[in-house]
C-alpha positions in Angstrom: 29.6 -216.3 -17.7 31.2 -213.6 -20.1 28.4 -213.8 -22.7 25.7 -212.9 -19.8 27.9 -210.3 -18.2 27.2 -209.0 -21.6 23.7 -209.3 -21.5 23.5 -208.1 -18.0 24.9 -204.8 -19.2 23.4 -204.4 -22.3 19.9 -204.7 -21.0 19.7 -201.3 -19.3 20.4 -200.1 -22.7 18.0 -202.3 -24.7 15.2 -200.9 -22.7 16.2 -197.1 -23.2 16.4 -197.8 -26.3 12.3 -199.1 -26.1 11.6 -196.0 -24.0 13.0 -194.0 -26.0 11.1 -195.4 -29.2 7.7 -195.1 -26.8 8.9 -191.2 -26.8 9.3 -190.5 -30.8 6.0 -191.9 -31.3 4.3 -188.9 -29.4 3.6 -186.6 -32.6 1.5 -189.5 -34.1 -0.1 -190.4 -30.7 -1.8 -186.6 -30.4 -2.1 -186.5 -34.3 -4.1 -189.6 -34.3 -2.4 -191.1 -36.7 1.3 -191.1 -38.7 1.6 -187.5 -40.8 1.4 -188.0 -44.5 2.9 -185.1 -47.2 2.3 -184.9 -51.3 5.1 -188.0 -51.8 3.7 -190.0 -49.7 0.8 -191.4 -52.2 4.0 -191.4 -54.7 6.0 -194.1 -52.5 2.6 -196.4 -52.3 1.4 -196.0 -56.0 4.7 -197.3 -57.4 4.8 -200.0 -54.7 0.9 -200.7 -55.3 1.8 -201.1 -59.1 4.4 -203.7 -58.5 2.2 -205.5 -56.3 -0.4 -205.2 -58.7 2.1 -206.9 -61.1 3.4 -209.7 -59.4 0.3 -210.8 -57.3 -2.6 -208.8 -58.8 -3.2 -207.0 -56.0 -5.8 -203.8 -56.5 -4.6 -201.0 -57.8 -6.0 -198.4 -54.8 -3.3 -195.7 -54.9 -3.0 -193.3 -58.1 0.5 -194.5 -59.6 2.4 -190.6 -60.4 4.7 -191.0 -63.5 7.3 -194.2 -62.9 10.5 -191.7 -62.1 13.3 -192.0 -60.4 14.0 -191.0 -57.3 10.8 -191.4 -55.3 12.2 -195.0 -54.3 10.5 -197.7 -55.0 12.1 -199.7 -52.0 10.9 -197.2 -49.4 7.5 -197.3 -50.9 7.6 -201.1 -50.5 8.1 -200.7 -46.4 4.8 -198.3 -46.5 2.8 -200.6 -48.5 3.6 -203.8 -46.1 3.0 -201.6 -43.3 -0.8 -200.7 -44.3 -1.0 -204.2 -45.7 -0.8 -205.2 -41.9 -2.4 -202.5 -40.4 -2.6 -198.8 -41.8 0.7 -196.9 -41.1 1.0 -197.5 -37.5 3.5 -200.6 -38.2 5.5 -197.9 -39.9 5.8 -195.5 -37.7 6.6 -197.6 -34.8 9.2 -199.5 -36.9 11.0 -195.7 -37.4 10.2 -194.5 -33.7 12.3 -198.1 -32.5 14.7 -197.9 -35.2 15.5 -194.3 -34.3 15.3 -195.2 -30.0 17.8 -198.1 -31.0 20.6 -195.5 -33.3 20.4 -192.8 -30.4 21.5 -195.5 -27.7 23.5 -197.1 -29.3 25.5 -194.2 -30.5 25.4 -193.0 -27.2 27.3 -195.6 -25.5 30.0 -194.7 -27.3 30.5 -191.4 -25.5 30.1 -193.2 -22.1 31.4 -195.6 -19.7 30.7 -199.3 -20.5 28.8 -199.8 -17.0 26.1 -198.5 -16.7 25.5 -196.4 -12.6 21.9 -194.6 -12.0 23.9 -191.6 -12.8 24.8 -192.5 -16.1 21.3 -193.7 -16.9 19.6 -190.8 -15.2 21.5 -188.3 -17.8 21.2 -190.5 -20.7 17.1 -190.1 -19.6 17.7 -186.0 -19.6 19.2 -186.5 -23.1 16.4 -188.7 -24.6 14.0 -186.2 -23.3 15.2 -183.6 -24.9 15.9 -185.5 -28.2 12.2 -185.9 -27.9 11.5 -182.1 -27.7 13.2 -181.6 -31.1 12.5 -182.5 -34.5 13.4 -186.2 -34.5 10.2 -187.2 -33.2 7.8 -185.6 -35.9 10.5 -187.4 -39.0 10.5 -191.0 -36.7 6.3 -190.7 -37.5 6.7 -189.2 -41.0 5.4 -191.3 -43.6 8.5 -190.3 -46.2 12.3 -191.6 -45.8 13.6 -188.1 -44.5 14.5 -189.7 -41.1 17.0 -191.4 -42.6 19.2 -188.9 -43.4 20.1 -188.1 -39.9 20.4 -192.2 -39.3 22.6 -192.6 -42.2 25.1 -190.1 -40.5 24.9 -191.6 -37.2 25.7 -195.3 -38.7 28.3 -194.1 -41.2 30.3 -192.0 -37.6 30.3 -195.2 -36.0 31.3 -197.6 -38.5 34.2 -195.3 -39.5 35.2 -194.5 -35.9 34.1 -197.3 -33.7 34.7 -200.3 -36.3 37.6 -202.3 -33.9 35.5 -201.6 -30.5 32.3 -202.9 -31.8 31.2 -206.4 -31.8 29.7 -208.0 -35.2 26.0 -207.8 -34.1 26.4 -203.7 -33.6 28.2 -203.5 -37.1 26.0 -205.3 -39.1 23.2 -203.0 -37.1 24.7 -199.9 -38.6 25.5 -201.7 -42.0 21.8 -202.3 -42.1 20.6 -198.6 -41.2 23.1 -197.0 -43.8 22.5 -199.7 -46.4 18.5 -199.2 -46.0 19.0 -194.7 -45.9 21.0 -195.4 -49.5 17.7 -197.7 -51.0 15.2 -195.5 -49.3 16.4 -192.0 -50.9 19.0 -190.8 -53.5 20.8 -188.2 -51.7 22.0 -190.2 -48.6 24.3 -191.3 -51.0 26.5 -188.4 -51.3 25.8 -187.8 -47.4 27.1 -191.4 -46.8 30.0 -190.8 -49.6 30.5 -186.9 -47.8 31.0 -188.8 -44.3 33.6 -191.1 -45.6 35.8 -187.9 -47.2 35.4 -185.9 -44.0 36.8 -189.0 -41.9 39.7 -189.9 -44.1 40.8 -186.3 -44.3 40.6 -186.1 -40.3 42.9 -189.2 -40.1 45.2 -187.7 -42.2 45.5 -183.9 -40.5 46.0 -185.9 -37.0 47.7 -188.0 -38.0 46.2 -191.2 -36.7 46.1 -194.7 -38.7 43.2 -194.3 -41.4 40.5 -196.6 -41.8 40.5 -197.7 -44.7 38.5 -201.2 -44.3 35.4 -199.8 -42.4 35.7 -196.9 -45.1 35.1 -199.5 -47.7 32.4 -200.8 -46.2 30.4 -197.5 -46.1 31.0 -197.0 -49.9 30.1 -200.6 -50.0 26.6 -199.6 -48.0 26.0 -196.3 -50.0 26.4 -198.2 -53.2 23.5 -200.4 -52.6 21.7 -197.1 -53.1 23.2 -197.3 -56.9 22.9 -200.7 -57.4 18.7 -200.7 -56.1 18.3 -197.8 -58.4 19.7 -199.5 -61.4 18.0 -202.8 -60.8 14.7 -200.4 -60.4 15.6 -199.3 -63.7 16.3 -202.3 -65.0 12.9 -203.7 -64.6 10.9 -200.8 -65.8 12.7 -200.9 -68.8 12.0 -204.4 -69.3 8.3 -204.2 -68.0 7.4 -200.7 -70.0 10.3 -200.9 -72.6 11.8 -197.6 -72.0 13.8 -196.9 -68.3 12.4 -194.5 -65.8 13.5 -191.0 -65.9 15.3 -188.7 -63.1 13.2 -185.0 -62.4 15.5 -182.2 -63.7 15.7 -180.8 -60.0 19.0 -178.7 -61.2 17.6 -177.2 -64.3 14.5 -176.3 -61.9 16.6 -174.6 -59.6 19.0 -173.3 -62.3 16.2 -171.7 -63.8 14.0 -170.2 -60.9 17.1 -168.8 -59.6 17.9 -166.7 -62.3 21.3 -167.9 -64.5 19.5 -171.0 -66.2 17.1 -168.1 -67.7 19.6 -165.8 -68.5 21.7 -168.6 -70.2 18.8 -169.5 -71.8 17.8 -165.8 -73.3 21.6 -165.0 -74.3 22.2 -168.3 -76.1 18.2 -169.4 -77.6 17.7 -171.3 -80.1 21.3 -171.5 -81.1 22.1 -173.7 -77.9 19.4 -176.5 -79.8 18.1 -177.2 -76.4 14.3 -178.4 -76.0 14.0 -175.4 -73.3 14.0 -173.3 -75.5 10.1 -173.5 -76.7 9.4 -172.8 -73.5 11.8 -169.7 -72.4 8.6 -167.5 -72.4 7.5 -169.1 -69.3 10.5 -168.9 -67.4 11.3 -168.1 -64.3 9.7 -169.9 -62.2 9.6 -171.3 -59.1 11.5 -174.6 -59.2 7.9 -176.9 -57.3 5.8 -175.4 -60.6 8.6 -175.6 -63.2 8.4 -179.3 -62.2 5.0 -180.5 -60.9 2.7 -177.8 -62.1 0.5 -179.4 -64.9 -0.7 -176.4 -66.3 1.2 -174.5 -69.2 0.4 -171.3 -67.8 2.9 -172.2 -64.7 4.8 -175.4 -65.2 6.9 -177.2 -67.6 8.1 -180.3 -66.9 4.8 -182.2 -66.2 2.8 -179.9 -68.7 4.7 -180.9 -71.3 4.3 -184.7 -73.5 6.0 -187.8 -72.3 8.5 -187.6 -74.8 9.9 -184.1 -74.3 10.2 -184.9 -70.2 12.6 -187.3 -71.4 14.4 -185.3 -73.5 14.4 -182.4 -70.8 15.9 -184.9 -68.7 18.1 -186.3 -70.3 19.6 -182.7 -71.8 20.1 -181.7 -68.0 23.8 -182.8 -66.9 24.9 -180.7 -70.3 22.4 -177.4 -69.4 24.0 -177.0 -66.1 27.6 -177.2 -67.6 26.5 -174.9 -70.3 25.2 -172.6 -67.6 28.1 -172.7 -65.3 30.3 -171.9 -67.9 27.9 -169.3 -69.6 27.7 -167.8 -65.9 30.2 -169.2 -63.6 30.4 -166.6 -60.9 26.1 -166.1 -61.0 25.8 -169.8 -60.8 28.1 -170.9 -57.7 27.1 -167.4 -56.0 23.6 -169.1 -56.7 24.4 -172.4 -55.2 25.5 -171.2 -52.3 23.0 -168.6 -51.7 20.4 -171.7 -51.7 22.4 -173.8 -49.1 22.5 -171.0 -47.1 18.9 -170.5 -47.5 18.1 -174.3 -46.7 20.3 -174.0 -43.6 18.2 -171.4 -41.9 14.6 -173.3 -43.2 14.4 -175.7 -40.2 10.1 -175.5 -39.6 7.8 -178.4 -39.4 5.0 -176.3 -42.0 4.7 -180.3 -43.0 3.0 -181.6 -40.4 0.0 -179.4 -40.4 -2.2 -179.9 -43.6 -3.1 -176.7 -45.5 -5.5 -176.0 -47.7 -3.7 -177.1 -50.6 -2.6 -180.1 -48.5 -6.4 -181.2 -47.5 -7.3 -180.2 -50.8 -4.5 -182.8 -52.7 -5.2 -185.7 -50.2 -9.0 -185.2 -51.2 -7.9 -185.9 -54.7 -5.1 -188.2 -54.5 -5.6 -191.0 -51.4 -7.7 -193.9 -51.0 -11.2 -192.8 -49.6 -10.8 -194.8 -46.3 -7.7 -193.1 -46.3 -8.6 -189.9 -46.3 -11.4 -190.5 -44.1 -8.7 -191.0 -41.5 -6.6 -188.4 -42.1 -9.7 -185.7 -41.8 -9.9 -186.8 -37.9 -6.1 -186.2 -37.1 -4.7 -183.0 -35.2 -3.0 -181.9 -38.4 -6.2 -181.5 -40.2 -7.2 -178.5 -38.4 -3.8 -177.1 -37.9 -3.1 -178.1 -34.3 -0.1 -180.1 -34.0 1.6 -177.8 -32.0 4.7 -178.2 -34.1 5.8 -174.8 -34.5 6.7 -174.7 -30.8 9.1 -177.6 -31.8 10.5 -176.3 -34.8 11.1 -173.1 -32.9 12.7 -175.0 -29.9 14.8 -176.7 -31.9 15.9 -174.0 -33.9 17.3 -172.1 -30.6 19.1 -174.9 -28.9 20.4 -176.0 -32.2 22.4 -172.8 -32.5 23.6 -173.6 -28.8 24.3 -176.5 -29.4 26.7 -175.3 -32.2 29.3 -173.2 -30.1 29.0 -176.4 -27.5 30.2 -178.4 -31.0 33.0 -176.0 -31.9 34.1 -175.8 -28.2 34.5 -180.0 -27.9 36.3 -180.0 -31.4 39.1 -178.7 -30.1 38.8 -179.6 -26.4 41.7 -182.1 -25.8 40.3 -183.5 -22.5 37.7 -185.1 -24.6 38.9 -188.4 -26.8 39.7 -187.9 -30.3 37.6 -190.4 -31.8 34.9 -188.1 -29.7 35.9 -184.9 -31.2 36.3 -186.5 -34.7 32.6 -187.7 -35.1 31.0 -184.7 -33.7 33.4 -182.8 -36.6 32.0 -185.7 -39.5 28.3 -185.4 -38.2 28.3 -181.3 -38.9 29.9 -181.6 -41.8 27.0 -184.2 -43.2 24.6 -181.5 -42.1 26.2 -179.1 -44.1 26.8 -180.8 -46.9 22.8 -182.1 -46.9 21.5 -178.2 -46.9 24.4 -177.5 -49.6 22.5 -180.8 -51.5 19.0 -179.7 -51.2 18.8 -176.2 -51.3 21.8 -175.8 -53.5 20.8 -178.3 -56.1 17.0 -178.5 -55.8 15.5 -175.7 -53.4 15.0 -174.6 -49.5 12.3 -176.7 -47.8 11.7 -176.3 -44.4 11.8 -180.0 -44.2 15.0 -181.0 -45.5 16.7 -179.2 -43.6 15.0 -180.3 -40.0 15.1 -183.9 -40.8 18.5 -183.9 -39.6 19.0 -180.2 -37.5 18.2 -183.0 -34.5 21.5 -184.2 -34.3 23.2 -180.6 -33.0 21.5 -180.7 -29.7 22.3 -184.5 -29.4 25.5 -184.4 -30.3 26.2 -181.6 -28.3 24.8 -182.9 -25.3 26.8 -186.3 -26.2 29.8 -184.1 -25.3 29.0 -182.8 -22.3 28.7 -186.2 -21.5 31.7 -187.4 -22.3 33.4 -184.8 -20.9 31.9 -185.4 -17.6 31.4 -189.1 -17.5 33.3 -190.5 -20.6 36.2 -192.0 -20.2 39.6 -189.9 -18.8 42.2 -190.4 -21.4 43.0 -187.6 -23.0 44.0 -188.4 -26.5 43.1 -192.2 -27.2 44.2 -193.7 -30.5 41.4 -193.2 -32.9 40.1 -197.1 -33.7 42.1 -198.4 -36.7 39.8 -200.4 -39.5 42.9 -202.2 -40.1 42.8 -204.8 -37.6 
């Protein structure tokens, strides 16, 4: 009787959760198909090659150079997906992973029970998750989506540990594990989360949770550990190990005190940047990906010297910092504060430059397809949405602030609204601090301002009455 009392009220919630995957897929519906950007052919030729290896399986996607960071796991979920059925299995697998996080992570905030009341303004909130950015990431072929699911899963394991059952933990075990494999900086997100939470417990006081905190470094390290096994077997297949894009010394460079450092201390310093001062600056996209020597370094120079580049990075920026310290941190911050205001969807209609490298780099049939779509002739109306989002986001801040410190609202409430703007901060301080302001990296997770925000109003309307619970202990 218990077990389908359980079901009983968990089924409203299961079919939210399917309506509210139904809604995320809309960007692709009036596209016409899933959007695609310059890493996407990335993902799939590294995947493509491995496939090729293991099963012979044609090689139909251009492999880039075997590096790290464009994750080879990731890749593998795109190439099943067209291996089935072009990208649609993809994209619907996001848009109902991404229904299923939102509802679940809403019933937190709320009464157990579900009345029409509840449900009717859980509806209102899903609908105007689907006016923001979420949607367009949920039917994005590249693992930015994940970022804002890797800070949802991280809030509730860390907060909600005791309360949830094992099925709903090993849920958001699974979504943080997979945001760790499918892209390198979840990690410090995930490992960001888990500082932020600790320190919380410790200013109020409250038991800390050290056990579910564990279990999110455990999650964020399978990010490390699939990256080294990656590594692994390229070394042992190719005889030499991949090699990690200098994104710093880009961004170092371009923004001025890697190029200072670089005049000042040349060739004394020995580094292998040094042939190549005369080009600098640049900006940090053609410093890495430009093949030319007119306007890029890093992929216009041999194999050999990319290593070396690389591997001379972690010792260039300390140089720098300490050749410049004041420039370079004035730098660093400048850039997240850049990323924090670049919060467009420019990546979801294709450019001339974008139609132009599709042309060149994806499988004819491919490309056939993605000449049909919306985005092809520039209207997916997605400025409109990157614009909405923008302006209720920065609502939806002061509305953050305000149930911070509102005491009518449970703590546990308050502390993961606190955790989730602090992963947001910390993601625009990681990419455009440490490798440039994209309009995309910073929107993949702006989404969870207005939700969160509106997940307070919630609980402070319908959520439950007393005041200052005790925030859920990992110990137990």
């Amino acid at each position: 009787m218990a077990q389908q009392a359980a079901v009983d009220r968990d089924l409203p919630w299961r079919r939210l959760s399917l309506l509210a995957a139904l809604a995320f897929l809309w960007p692709a519906l009036v596209n016409g198909m899933p959007f695609l950007f310059y890493d996407t052919p990335g993902y799939l030729g590294g995947a493509n090659a491995l496939a090729h290896g293991l099963f012979g399986a044609p090689l139909d996607w251009k492999a880039a150079p075997v590096m790290l960071g464009r994750s080879i796991y990731y890749g593998s979920f795109l190439y099943g997906s067209l291996a089935v059925a072009g990208f649609w299995p993809a994209a619907i697998l996001q848009a109902v992973l991404s229904g299923v996080c939102v509802v679940t992570f809403l019933r937190y905030f709320l009464p157990m029970r579900a009345s029409g009341v509840i449900l009717g303004a859980a509806i209102a909130g899903l609908v105007l998750l689907a006016c923001t950015t979420l949607p367009f990431f949920a039917t994005f072929m590249m693992p930015d989506l994940f970022s804002g699911l890797a800070l949802l899963g991280a809030t509730a394991l860390l907060l909600f540990w005791k309360r949830d059952g094992w099925r709903r933990r090993a849920f958001w075990i699974g979504v943080t594990a997979a945001a760790a494999l499918f892209h390198p900086t979840n990690v410090p997100i995930l490992l960001s989360v888990v500082v932020v939470c600790i320190l919380l417990h410790f200013i109020l006081e409250v038991p800390r949770p050290w056990l579910s905190a564990a279990i999110v470094l455990l999650a964020a390290s399978t990010g490390i550990a699939g990256e080294a096994v990656f590594s692994a077997g390229v070394d042992h297949a190719m005889g030499q190990p991949p090699i990690r894009p200098p994104f710093v010394t880009a961004r170092l460079t371009a923004d001025g005190p890697g190029t200072r450092y670089l005049h000042d201390t040349c060739p004394k310093n020995g580094f292998l940047l040094c042939r190549y001062v005369s080009r600098l600056p640049l900006p940090s996209d053609y410093f890495l990906w430009s093949k030319s020597s007119a306007d890029g370094v890093f992929r216009a120079i041999p194999p050999a010297q990319r290593r070396q580049l690389a591997a001379e990075e972690t010792r260039f920026v300390i140089a720098t910092l300490l050749h410049l310290p004041g420039q370079t941190i004035g730098k660093f911050f400048e850039g997240a504060y850049k990323q924090m205001n670049r919060t467009g969807l420019n990546e979801f209609n294709y450019g001339w430059i974008e139609r132009n490298f599709f042309k060149n780099n994806l499988p004819p049939d491919v490309y056939d397809q993605t000449t049909s779509t919306r985005a092809f002739v520039l209207k997916v109306p997605a400025y409109e949405f990157a614009r909405f989002t923008r302006e209720i986001a920065i609502l939806s801040f002061f509305i953050c602030l305000w149930t911070m410190f509102d005491r009518r609202i449970p703590k546990p409430l308050r502390m993961a609204v606190a955790m989730i703007l602090c992963g947001i901060i910390v993601n625009a301080f990681l990419c455009g601090g440490l490798s440039g302001a994209h309009d995309r990296y910073q929107a993949r997770v702006i989404w969870l301002v207005p939700w969160i925000a509106y997940l307070s109003l919630l609980a402070r309307f319908f959520g439950p009455k007393n005041p200052e619970p005790a925030v859920q202990s990992a110990e137990a």
